[in-house]
C-alpha positions, 0 to 999 in steps of 0.5 A: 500500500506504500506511495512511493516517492524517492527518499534514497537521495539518487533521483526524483520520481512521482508516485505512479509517475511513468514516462516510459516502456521498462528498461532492462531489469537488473535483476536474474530473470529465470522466468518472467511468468508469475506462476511460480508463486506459492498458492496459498491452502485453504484454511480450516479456521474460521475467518478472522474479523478485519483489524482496525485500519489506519492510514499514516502520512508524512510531512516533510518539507519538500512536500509543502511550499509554503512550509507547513507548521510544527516539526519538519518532518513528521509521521501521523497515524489516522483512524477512518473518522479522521483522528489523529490516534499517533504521531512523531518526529523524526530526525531528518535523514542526510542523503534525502528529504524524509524518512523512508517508511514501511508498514507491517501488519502491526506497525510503522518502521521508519528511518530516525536520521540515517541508521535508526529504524524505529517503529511507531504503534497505533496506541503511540508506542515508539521503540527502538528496532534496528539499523540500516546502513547510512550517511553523507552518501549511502541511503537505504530502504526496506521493508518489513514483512507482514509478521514483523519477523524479517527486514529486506534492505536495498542500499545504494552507495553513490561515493563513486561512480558507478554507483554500487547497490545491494539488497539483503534480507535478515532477520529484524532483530538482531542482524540475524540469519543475514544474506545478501541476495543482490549485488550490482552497479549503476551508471550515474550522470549526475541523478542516479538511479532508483533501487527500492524496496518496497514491500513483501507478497507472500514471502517475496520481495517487492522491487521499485527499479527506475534509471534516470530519466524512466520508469522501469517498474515494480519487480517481484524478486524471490528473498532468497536469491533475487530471481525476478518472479513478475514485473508488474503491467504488461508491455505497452501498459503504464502503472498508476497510483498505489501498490496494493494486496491486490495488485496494481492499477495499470493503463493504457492509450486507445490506439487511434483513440487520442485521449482515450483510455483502458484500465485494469487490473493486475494481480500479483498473480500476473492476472490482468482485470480489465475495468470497464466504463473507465474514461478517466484512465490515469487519473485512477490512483486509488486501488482499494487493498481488495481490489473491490474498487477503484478511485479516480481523482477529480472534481468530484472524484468517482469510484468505480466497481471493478468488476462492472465499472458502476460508479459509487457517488462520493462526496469529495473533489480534487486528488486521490490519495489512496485507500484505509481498508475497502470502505474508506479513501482518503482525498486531498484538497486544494483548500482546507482541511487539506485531507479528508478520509471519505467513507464511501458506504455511508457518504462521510468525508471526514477531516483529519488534521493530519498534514503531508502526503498519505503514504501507506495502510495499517495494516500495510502488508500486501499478502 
């Protein structure tokens, strides 16, 4: 569910922004299919009932002109009436503006200056976790796994040229059971490359990979040895808006059809959907984690049923921003409050006043 923007201090990039077709992958590649992924078995137990959902935001000043009030940069946890239920203030990293965040199913990891990984808990807990490697010219992100058990880090190390990257996973606690999966240089003229981890999927790693001036893709790589398992949106489609549990929002122009789109979409499974009665295309930022809707920015925005393309009337204009659990979407204005948690079953736009950029759910594991 993580937004993504860049926080490794080699290149800037727009969440979802995509500029053009996927340059070659870094990553080995013994197959391009998905198939290999492990097919979940039914369970004998019952049906948990849904946990609670929040939705956390970053404030950090290169988001806010002009400046917004209070601590430079600042995390916030957000119930779906819109409270604030925690926050804090971390220390600005070195390498980048703000601190890389990464949801579990339990909490949010982030960065606290360059080495420091916290985690912050829904009840405004705050302790100690780990470290990443850090400083003047090495930046690292990560992500934790959905049960909290393991951290996949990617660094990138640009005091020389090319610029050296890695990926490792290990155990969260303690640097233990640790190995390096990946290793491999970048070219850099001046910006450098984008090499993120972003999440987990049933026991795999999610990749954000981009060169300097295109989009190159979100890649599912084994945890074990980096083998590439999918790369998300077929060729000739674009990636728009969140990651999400189901999948990934992908468009496309109508050939002959200027201005013109389709949309669909796909499951980590490689499983393309195609929602129909969407003429918004690329304005659709919103993936809701079930993949039961889609939400397109606008003035008002509309969500839309996947499976039919029904339009959902919602009370709210401007930008989406991405979604708390299945029934709440979070909306930013041009005027205040800034951020409004919309319940789409009932028709209740919430204000919170949380500040900054809506990043990622709480839960935020994408199994």
């Amino acid at each position: 569910m993580l937004a993504l923007f860049v926080l490794t201090g080699c290149a800037s990039s727009q969440p979802g922004a995509s500029t053009s077709s996927p340059s070659p992958s870094v990553v080995a590649s013994s197959q391009t299919s998905p198939s290999a992924l492990p097919t979940a078995s039914p369970s004998a137990t019952a049906t948990p009932a849904p946990p609670v959902a929040y939705g956390v935001f970053l404030k950090y000043m290169p988001n806010a002109a002009p400046p917004l009030p209070g601590p430079p940069e600042e995390i916030s946890v957000v119930a779906t009436d819109g409270t604030v239920v925690a926050h804090v203030a971390p220390v600005p990293r070195s390498t980048a503006p703000g601190p890389w965040l990464s949801a579990s199913n339990s909490a949010v990891y982030f960065t606290d200056g360059d080495t420091k990984v916290r985690a912050l808990t829904p009840d405004g807990k705050v302790r100690d976790v780990t470290t990443v490697p850090g400083g003047a010219s090495i930046g690292s992100t990560f992500a934790v796994s959905p049960d909290d058990r393991r951290i996949a880090v990617a660094v990138l190390d640009s005091s020389a040229n090319p610029v050296k990257a890695l990926i490792y996973v290990e155990d969260l606690i303690g640097h233990t059971n640790h190995s390096e999966i990946y290793a491999t240089t970048f070219a850099s003229h001046g910006v450098g490359p984008i090499f993120q981890v972003v999440g987990w999927h049933q026991g795999h790693i999610v990749l954000f990979l981009a060169n300097e001036t295109a989009f190159a893709g979100y890649h599912l790589i084994d945890a074990t040895d980096a083998t590439r398992l999918a790369t998300v949106c077929p060729s000739g489609w674009e990636v728009t808006g969140n990651i999400e549990p189901a999948g990934v929002l992908c468009w496309r122009n109508i050939p002959g059809s200027p201005n013109q789109w389709s949309l669909a979409v796909e499951s980590w499974r490689g499983v393309l959907t195609m929602v129909p009665s969407t003429p918004e295309g690329p304005y659709c930022t919103g993936l809701s984690p079930r993949g039961t809707y889609v939400a397109c920015s606008g003035q008002p925005i509309v969500v839309h049923r996947v499976a039919d393309g029904a339009p959902v009337p919602v009370p709210a204009s401007r930008v989406v921003l991405g979604w708390i659990d299945e029934t709440h979407v979070v909306v930013g204005a041009d005027t205040p409050p800034a951020n409004v948690v919309v319940d789409i079953t009932t028709g209740t736009a919430a204000p919170t006043t949380a500040l900054g950029a809506y990043m990622t759910a709480l839960p935020g594991g994408l199994d």
